[in-house]
C-alpha positions in Angstrom: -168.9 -65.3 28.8 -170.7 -68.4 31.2 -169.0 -71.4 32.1 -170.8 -73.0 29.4 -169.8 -71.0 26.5 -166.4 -70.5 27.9 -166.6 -74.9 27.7 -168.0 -75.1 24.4 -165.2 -72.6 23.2 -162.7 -74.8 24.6 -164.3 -78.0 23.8 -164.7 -76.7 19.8 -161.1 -76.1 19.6 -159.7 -78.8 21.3 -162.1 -81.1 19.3 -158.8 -81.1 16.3 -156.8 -82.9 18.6 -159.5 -85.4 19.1 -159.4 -85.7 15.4 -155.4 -86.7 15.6 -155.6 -88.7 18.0 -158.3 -90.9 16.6 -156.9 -90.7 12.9 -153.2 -92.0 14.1 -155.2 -94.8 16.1 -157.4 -95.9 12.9 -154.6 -95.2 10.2 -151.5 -96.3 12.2 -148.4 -96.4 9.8 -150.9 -94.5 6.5 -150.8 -91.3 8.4 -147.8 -89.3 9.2 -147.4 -86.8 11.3 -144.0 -85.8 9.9 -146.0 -84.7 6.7 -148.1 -82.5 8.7 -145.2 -80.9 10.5 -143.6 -79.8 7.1 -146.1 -78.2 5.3 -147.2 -76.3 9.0 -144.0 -75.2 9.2 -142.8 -74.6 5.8 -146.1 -73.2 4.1 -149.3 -72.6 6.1 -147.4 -70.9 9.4 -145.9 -68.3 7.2 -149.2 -67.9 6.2 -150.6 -67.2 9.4 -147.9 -64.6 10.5 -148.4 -62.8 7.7 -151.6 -62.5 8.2 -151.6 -62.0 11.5 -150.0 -58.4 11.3 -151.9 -57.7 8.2 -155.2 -57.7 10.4 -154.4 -54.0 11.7 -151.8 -51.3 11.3 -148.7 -51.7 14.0 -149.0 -49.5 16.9 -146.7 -49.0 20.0 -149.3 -50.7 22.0 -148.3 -54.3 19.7 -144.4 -53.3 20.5 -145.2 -53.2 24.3 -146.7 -56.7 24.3 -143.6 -58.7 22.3 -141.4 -57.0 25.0 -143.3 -58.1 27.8 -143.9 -61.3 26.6 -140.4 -61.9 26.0 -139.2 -60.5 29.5 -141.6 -62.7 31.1 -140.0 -65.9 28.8 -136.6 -64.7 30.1 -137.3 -64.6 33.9 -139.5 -67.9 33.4 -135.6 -69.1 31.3 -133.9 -67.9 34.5 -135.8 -69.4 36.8 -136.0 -72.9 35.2 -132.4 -72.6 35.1 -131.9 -72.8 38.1 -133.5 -76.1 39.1 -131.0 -77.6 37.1 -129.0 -78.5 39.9 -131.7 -80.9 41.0 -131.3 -83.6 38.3 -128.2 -85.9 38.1 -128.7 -86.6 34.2 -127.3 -83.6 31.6 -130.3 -84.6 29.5 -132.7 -83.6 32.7 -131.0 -80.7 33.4 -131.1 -79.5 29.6 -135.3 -80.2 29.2 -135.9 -78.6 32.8 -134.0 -75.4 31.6 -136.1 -74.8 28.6 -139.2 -77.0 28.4 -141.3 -75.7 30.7 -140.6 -71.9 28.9 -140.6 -72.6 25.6 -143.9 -74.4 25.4 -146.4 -72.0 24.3 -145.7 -71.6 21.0 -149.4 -69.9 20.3 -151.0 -73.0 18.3 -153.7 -72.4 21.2 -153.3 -68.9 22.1 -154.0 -67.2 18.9 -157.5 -69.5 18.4 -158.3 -69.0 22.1 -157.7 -65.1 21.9 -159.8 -64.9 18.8 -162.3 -66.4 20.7 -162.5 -64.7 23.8 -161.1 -61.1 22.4 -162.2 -61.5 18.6 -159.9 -60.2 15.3 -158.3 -57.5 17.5 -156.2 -59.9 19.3 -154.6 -61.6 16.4 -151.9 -59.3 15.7 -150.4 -59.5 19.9 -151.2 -63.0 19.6 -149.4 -63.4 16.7 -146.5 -61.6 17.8 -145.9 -63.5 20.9 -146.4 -66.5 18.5 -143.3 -65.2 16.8 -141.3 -64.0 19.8 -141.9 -67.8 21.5 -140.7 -69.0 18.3 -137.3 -67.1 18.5 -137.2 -68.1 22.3 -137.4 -71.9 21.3 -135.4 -72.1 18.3 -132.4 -70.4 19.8 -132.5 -71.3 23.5 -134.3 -74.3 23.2 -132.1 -75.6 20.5 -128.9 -74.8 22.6 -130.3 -76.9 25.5 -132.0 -79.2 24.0 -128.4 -80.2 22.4 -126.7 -79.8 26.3 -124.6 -77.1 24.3 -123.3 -79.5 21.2 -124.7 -76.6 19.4 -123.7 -72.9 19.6 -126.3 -70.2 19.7 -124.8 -68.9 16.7 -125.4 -72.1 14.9 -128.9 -72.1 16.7 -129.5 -68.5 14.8 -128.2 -69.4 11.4 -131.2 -72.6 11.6 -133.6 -69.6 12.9 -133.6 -67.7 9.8 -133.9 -70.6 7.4 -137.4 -70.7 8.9 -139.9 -69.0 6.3 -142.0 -67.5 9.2 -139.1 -65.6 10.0 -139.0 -64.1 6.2 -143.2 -63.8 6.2 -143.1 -61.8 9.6 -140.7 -59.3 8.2 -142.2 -58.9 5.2 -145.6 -58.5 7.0 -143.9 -56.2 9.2 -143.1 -54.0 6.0 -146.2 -54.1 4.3 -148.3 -53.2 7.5 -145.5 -50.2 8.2 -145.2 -48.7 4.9 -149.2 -49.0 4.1 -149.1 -52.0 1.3 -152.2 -53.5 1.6 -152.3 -57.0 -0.6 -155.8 -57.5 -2.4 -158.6 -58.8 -0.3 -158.7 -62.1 -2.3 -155.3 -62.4 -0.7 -155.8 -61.6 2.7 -158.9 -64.4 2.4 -156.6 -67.1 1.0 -153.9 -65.9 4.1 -156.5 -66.3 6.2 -157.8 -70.2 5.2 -154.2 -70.7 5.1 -154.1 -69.1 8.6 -156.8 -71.3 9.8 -155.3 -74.8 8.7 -152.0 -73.6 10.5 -154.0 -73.5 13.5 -155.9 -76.9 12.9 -153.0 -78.9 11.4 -150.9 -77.9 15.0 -153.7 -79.1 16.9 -153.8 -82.3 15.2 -150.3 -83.1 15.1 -151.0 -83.2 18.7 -153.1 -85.1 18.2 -151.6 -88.1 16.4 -148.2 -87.2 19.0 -150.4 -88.3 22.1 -151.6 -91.3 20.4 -148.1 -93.0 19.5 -146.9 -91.9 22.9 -147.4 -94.3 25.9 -148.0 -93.0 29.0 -146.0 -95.8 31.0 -142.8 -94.1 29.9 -143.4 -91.1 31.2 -140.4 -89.3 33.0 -142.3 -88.5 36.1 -140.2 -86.1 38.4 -139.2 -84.4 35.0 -143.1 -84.4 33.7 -144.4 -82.6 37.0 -141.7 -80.1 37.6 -141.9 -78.7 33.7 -146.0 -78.9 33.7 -145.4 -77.1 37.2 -143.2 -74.7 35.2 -145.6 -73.9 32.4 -148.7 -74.4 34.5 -147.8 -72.3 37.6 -144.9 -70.3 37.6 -145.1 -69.0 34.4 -148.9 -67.7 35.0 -147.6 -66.1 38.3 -144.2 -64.8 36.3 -146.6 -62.9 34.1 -149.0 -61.6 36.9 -145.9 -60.4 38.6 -144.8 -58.6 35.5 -147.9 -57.1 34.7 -148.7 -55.9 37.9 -145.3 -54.2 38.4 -145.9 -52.5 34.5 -149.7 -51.7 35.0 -150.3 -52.5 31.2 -153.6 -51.8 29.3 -156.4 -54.3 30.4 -156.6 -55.5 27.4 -152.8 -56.2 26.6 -152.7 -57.5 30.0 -155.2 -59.9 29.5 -153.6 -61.3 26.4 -150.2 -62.0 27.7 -151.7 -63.8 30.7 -153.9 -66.2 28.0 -150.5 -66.7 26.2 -148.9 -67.7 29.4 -151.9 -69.3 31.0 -152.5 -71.9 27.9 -150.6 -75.3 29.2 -151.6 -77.5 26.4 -149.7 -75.7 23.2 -146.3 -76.4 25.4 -146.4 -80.2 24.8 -145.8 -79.8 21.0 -142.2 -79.5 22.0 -142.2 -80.4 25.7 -143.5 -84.0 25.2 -140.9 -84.9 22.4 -138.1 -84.7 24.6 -140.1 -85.9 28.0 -141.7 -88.8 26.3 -140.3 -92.0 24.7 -142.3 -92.7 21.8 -142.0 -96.5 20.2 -139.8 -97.1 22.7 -140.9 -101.6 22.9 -140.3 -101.7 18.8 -137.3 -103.8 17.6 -134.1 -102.0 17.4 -133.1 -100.2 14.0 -129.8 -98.7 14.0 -127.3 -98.0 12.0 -123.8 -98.1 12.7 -121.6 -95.2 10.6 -118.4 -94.5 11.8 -116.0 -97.0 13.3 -112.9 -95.9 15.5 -110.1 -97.7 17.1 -109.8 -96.3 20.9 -106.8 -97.7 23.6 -108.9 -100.2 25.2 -111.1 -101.1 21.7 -113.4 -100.0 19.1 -116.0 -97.6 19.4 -118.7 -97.6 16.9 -121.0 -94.6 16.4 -124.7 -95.3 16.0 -127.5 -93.3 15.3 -131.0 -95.3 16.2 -134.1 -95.1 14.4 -136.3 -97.1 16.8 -136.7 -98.7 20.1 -134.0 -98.8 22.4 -130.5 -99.9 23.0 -129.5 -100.7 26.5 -125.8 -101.7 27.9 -125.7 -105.2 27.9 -127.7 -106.0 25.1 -127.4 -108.2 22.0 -127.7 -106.8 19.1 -127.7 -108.6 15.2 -125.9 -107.4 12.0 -128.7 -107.5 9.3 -126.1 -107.4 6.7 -123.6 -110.3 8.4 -126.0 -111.8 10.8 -123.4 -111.8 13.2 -124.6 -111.1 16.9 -122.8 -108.5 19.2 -123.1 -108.0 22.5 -123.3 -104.1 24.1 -120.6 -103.9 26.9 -120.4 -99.9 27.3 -122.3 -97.3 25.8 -121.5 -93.2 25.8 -122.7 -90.0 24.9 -120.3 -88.6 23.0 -119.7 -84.5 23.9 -117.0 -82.9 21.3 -113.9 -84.8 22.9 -115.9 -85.9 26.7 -118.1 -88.7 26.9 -121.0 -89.3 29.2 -121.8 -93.2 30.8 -124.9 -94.3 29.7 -127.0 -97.4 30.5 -129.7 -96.5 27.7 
């Protein structure tokens, strides 16, 4: 493949998040990326699982690839780990332990490796879709909530997931020989397709109601330097020491080489989005500490920082913010925003 195809390839698929981006800027409030998220997740992604391991029978060689591809997530886990020590905040230390790993959930690897390897790579692709999914739903979740949440609790969430229940059910099918009707497998496919498309568009529309200004930038270039560098060279490392088929080889390194698919989850908790909107908060539990009250709040836009004044819409009395915490089980963390 030229430079110029190997452009035009990357150029055609990338053109969706264009479309996003442009749709959120021309539609503004009318368009939802929220909508798109739920019927990706909860209808068209099971759809392209299923699918995806429908497109050839399972083989060792498709075992082999999910194990690699998970070791090299693990190592990528551990070594992300520990840069933790690095950043004061337990927020930063929580997104540099995961974010840079957990990126790649496939919403560009599995077009990409149809493009440069054709149908054939759709079932490894596919896989490692799945085993990245695992990876972020479990670890990231746990980290992501600085441990709040138990990776127990993480798995329980996991297997609400319908992609979860498609991939098993694929995995059946495929292994006991039940082939669905072709009429099926074309629908799977469309529906395979729009997975694909709607992911890159929720992009998309995420990049244009982000602001670039609120960047976290030490945070920002150590996980892009994560996903970008070491993971590449984690993988290299791995496949070099495992001397995998060519082919499989080549796939896991597209997987781990693809930066972009990372910021689906990486920029949501990197990036403040509507951060200069007015305050909406809501106030639902009141408690009477030693030195005051302390009111739990859960905000649903802008920002709230230490110091500021605030107005009841239901009393239209102001108050003023003189401390604010993170509340951790029983500990609490200082905050100023």
């Amino acid at each position: 493949m030229s430079v110029l195809e190997l452009a035009l390839v990357l150029l055609s698929i990338h053109a969706f998040v264009i479309v996003g981006f442009f749709s959120k800027q021309l539609f503004a409030d009318r368009v939802h990326a929220q909508s798109f998220v739920l019927l990706s997740i909860y209808f068209f992604q099971p759809m392209l699982v299923f699918w995806g391991f429908m497109v050839r029978p399972l083989s060792w060689d498709l075992l082999q690839v999910g194990s690699v591809f998970l070791a090299v997530l693990v190592l990528g886990g551990l070594f992300s780990f520990c840069l933790r020590p690095f950043f004061g905040q337990r927020k930063d230390k929580s997104i540099v332990s995961i974010a840079g790993v957990t990126g790649n959930t496939g919403n560009v690897g599995i077009p990409l490796g149809i493009a440069f390897f054709g149908l054939d790579s759709v079932p490894y692709t596919s896989l490692m879709n799945v085993t990245a999914a695992l990876f972020v739903f479990i670890a990231g979740t746990y980290f992501y909530s600085r441990g709040t949440y138990s990776v127990l609790d993480s798995v329980k969430n996991v297997v609400k997931l319908p992609f979860i229940w498609a991939t098993l059910l694929a995995v059946a099918c495929n292994y006991f020989e039940i082939r669905p009707h072709d009429s099926v497998l074309s629908l799977l496919e469309m529906g395979a397709y729009t997975a694909m498309v709607f992911q890159l568009i929720i992009f998309g529309m995420f990049l244009s109601s982000s602001k670039r200004v609120h960047f976290i930038q030490p945070l920002v270039f150590v996980v892009s330097g994560i996903k970008i560098i070491a993971m590449p060279l984690i993988a290299v490392i791995v496949l070099w020491v495992l001397k995998l088929d060519p082919f499989l080889s080549a796939l896991i390194c597209l997987q781990s080489l693809v930066p972009m698919a990372n910021n689906n989850i990486n920029l949501a908790a990197l990036l403040k989005c509507d951060p200069d909107k007015d305050l909406v908060a809501m106030a639902f539990k009141l408690t009477e500490e030693q030195f005051g009250q302390l009111t739990y709040t859960r905000i649903y836009q802008g920002r709230l920082r230490k110091g500021d004044q605030v107005v009841n819409s239901r009393t239209g009395r102001k108050l003023r913010v003189g401390r604010m915490v993170r509340m951790h089980s029983n500990d609490r963390e200082n905050i100023d925003v």
